[in-house]
C-alpha positions in Angstrom: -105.0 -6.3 -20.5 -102.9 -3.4 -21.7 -104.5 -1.4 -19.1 -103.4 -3.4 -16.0 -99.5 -3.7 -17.9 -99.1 -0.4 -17.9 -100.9 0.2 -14.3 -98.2 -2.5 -13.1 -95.2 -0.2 -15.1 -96.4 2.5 -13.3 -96.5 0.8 -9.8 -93.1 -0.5 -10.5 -91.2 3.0 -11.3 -93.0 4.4 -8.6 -91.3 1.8 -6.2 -88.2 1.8 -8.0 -88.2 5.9 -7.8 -89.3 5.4 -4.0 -86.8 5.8 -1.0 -85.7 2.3 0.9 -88.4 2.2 3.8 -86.8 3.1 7.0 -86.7 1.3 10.3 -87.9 2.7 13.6 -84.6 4.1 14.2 -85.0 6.6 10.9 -82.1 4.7 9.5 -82.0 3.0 6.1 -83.3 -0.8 6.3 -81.2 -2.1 3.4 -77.3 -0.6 2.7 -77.3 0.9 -0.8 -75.1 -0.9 -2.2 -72.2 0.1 -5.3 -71.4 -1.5 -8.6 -68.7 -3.9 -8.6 -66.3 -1.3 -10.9 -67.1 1.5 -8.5 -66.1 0.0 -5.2 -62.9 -1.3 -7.0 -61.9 2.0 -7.8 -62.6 3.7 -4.7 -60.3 0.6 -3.0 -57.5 1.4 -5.2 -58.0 5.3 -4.8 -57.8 4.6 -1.1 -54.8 2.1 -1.1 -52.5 4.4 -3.5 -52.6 7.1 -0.9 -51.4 4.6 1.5 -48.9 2.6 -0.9 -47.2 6.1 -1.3 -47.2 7.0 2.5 -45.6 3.5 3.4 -42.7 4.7 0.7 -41.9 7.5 2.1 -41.6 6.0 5.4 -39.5 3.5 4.1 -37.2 5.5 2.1 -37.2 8.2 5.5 -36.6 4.7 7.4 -33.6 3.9 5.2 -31.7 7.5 4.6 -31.9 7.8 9.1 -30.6 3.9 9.2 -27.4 5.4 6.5 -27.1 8.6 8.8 -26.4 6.4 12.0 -24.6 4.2 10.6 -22.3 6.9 9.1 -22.7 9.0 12.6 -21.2 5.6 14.7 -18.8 4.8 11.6 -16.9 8.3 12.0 -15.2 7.8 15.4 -13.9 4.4 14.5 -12.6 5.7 11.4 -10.6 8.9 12.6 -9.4 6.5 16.0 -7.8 4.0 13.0 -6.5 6.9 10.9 -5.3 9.8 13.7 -3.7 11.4 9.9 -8.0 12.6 9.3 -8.0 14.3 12.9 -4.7 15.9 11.8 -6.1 17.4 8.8 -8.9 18.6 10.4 -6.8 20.4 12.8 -4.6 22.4 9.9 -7.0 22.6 7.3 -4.3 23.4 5.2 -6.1 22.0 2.3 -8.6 24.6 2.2 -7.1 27.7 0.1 -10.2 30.7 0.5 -9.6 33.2 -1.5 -9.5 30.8 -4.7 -7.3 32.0 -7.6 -5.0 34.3 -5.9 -1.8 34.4 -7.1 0.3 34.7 -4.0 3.2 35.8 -5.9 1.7 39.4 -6.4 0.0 40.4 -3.4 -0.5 43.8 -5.0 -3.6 42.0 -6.3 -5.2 41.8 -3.1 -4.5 45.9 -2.9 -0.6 45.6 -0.9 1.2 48.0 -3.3 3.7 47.8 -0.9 4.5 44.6 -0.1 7.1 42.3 -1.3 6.6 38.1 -1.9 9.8 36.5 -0.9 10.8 32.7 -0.5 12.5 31.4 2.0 13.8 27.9 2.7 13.9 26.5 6.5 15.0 23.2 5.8 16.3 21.1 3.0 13.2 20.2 0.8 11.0 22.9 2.4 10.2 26.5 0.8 7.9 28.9 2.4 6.5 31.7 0.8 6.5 34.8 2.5 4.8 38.4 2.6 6.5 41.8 3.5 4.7 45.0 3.7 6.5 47.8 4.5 5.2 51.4 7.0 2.1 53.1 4.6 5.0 56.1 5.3 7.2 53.8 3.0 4.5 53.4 0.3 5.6 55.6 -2.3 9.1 54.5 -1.9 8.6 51.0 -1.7 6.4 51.2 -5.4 8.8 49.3 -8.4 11.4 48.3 -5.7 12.9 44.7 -5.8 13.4 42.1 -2.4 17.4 43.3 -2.1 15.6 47.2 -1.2 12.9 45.4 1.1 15.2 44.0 3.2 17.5 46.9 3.4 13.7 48.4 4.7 13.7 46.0 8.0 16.9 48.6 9.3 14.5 51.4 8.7 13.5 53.2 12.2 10.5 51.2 12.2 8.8 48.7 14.8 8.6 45.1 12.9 5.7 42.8 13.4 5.7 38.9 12.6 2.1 37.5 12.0 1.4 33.8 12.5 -1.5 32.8 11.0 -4.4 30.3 11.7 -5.5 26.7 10.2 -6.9 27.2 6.6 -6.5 29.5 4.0 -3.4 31.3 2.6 -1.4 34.5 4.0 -3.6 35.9 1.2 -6.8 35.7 3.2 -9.1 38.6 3.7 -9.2 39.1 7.3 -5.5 39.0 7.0 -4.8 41.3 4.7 -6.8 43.7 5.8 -5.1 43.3 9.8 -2.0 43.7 7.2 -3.3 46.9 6.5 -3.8 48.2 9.8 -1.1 47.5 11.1 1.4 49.2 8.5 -1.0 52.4 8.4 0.0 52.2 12.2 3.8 52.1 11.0 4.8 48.8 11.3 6.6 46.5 9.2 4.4 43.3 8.4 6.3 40.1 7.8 3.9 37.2 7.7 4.6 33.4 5.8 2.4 30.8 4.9 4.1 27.3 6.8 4.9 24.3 5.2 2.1 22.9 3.4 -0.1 26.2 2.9 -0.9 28.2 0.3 2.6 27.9 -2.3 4.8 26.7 0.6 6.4 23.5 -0.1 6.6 20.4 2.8 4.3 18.4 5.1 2.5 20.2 8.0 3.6 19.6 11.4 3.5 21.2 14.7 6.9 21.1 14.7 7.3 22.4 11.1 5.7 25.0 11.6 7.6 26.3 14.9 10.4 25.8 13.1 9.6 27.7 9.9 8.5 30.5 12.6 11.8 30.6 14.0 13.7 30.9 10.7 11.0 33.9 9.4 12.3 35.1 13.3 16.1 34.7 12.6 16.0 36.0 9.1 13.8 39.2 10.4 16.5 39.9 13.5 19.4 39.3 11.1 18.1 42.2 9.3 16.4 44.6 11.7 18.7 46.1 13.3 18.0 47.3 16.8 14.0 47.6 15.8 11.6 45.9 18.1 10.2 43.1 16.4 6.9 41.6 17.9 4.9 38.2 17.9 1.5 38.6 16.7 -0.4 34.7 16.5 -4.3 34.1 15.6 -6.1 31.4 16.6 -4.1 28.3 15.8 -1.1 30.6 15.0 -0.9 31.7 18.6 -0.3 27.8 19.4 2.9 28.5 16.8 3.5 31.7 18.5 3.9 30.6 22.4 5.6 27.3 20.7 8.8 29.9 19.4 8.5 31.9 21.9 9.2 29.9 24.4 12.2 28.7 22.8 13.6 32.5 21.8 12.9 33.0 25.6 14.9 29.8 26.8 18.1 30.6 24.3 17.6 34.1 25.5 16.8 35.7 22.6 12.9 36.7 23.2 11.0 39.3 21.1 9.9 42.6 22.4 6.5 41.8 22.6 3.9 38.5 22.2 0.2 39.0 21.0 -2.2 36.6 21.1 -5.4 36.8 19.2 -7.9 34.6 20.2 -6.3 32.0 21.9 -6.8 28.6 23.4 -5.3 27.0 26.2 -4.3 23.7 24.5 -5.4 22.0 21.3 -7.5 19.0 23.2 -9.3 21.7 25.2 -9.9 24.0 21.4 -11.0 20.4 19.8 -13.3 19.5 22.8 -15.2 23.0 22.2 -15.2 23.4 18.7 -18.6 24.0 16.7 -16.8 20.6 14.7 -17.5 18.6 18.2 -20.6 19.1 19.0 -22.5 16.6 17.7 -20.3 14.3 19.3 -19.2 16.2 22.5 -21.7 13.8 24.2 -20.6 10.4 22.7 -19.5 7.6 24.4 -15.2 8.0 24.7 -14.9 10.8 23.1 -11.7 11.5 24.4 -10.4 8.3 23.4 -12.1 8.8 19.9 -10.9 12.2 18.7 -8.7 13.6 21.2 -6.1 11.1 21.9 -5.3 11.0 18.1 -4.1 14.5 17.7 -2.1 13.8 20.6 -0.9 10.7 18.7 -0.3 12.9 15.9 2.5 14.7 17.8 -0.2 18.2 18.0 -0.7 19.5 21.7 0.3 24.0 20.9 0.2 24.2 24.8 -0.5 27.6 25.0 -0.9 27.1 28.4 2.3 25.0 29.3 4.3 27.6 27.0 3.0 30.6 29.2 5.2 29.2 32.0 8.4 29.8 30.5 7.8 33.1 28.5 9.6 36.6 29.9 8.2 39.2 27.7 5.2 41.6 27.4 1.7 39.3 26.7 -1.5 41.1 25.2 -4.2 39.0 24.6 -7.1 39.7 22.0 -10.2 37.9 22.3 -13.9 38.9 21.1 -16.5 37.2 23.5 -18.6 36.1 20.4 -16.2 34.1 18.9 -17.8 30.8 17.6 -14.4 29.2 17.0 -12.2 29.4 20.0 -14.5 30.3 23.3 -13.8 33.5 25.1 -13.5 31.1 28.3 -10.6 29.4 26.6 -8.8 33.0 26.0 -9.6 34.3 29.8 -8.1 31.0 31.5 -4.6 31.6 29.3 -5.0 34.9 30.8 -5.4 33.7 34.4 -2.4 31.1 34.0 -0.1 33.6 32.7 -1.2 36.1 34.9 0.1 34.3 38.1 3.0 33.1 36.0 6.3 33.8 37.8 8.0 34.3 34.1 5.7 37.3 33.7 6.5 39.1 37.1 8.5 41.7 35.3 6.4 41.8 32.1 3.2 43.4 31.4 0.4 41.2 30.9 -2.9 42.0 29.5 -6.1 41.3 28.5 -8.5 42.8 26.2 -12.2 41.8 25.7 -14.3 42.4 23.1 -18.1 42.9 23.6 -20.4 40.1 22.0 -22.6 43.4 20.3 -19.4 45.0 18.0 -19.8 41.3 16.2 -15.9 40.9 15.7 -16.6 36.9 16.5 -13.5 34.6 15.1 -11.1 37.2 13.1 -12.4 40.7 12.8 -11.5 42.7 15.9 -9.2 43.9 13.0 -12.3 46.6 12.5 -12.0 48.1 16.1 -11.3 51.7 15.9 -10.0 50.8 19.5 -7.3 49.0 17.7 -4.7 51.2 17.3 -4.8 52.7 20.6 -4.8 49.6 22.2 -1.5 48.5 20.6 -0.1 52.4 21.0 -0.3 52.3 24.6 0.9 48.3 25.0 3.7 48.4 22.8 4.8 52.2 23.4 6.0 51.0 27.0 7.4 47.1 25.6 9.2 50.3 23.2 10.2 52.3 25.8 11.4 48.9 27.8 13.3 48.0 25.2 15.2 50.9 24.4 16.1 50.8 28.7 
């Protein structure tokens, strides 16, 4: 009896410790089949994978839902409140260099440059920069405004710089153009308009003409028989054609105009600008973002302005520039070119190849520079003095 028990004990490891027959196809005749703890485990090891993926595509599904919603919500909001679009244009909000202290611009390395303030209108003050020829440098160091201004009748060419949307007549790119300019033996008068940097008032495209024209006055009431040139940058040359198409029509026009990468008109400048072109394509745009910095009383028709100018043009334009597109500065070319205003004027444009890298505001560095403006403004000199 306790032989045959532990014969069957034998028989029945062997058959436990024996593989599951197999059917003709070599294939197992009975699934193996897992403990009820073990298959629920490898369920939930298999759903948390999942569970996680489908929150990430819901949270991916939600942010891009947000982003079109703000991406349609945009337009509407800027075609209600042209005052955004206007802002965007002047950028007079943003102050780059940060904590400058426009009062001594001998911070920024002008040893020779006098801060003034000046005040265009009734509850407006502009604050304004005058550096002096490097040949004056010595001279000019502990001297107060009264000997500055005496320095505008000095027998020395005078140069008024208008400068772009954003920033401060303290910016980099500006001061080192400042630079250039006087090492060439120029005076340098340049302002920041109504609403930048320190100046006091609202921006405006009529503000700022006007403040340009009073910096203009105040310059001729000082300078003598000096030439005195228009130098505009970017939005500052939509200032520049702006006055001097008015000098021009109360016959009082400056010696020379330069335009620095210029546009034809703002609407054409907005249309191409890196801002626009996630929207260049979108259903009235026109209607959208153009016609409210139209409503906004901003055009700078460079291109209108041309028409009526009678002095010397050079135009400056790098064919890299991200900001205002060569294209843009060519075509103000080719209008006042054919110009009848300009028939007795020089007019002349000067390109800058994509590979020197001078893009938006650095033709500055051009060791072209100087001769460039030596042979321009030696004859507007020469005219003058005729």
């Amino acid at each position: 009896m306790r032989k045959r028990n532990e014969s069957v004990t034998v028989e029945h490891e062997r058959a436990a410790a024996a593989p599951a027959p197999l059917d003709k196809g070599c294939s197992l005749r009975h699934s193996l089949r897992l403990p009820a703890a073990a298959a629920t485990d490898v369920d939930a090891g298999m759903k948390r994978p999942l569970g996680r993926r489908y929150g990430l595509w819901f949270r991916l599904r939600k942010l891009i839902i947000w982003l079109l919603g703000v991406y349609i919500a945009i337009p509407f909001l800027v075609k209600l409140c042209p005052a955004i679009q206007a802002k965007l244009v002047f950028l007079n909000f943003v102050r780059v260099p940060y904590f400058i202290d426009l009062k001594r611009p001998q911070d920024q390395g002008l040893n020779h440059t006098c801060n003034y303030y000046l005040q265009p209108e009734e509850d407006v003050t502009i604050g304004v920069w005058h550096t002096v020829p490097a040949a004056l440098w010595k001279n000019a160091r502990g001297k107060d405004q009264l000997w500055f201004e005496d320095a505008l009748g000095s027998s020395h060419p005078v140069i008024l710089y208008l400068h772009g949307n954003a920033g401060t007549r303290g910016g980099d790119h500006r001061v080192e153009l400042y630079k250039v300019l006087s090492s060439l033996g120029y005076h340098v008068v340049t302002f920041d308009y109504r609403g930048w940097g320190d100046s006091i008032g609202s921006p405006s495209e009529r503000g700022m003409t006007y403040d340009a024209l009073h910096v203009f006055d105040w310059i001729k009431a000082r300078s003598g028989d000096n030439p005195v040139y228009i130098w505009g940058h970017s939005l500052g040359t939509g200032v520049a054609t702006n006055l001097v198409r008015r000098l021009c029509e109360r016959e009082t026009p400056p010696d020379a105009l330069i335009l620095e990468s210029p546009f034809t008109n703002i609407r054409e400048e907005a249309r191409s600008h890196p801002f626009s072109v996630i929207y260049r394509y979108f259903p009235g745009f026109d209607w959208f973002f153009l016609d409210p910095i139209t409503t906004s009383g901003i055009k700078f028709a460079n291109d209108e302005n041309v028409k009526y100018i009678s002095c010397s043009l050079l135009i400056l334009h790098a064919e890299d520039d991200p900001v205002v597109p060569f294209h843009l500065g060519k075509k103000l070319y080719n209008i006042a070119a054919t110009s009848r205003s300009f028939r007795d004027y020089k007019v002349q444009f000067v390109p800058f190849h994509t590979d020197l890298g001078y893009r938006h505001k650095y033709i500055y560095r051009s060791p072209e520079l100087p001769r460039i403006l030596r042979e321009f403004l030696g004859k507007s000199e020469r005219e003058h003095h005729h």
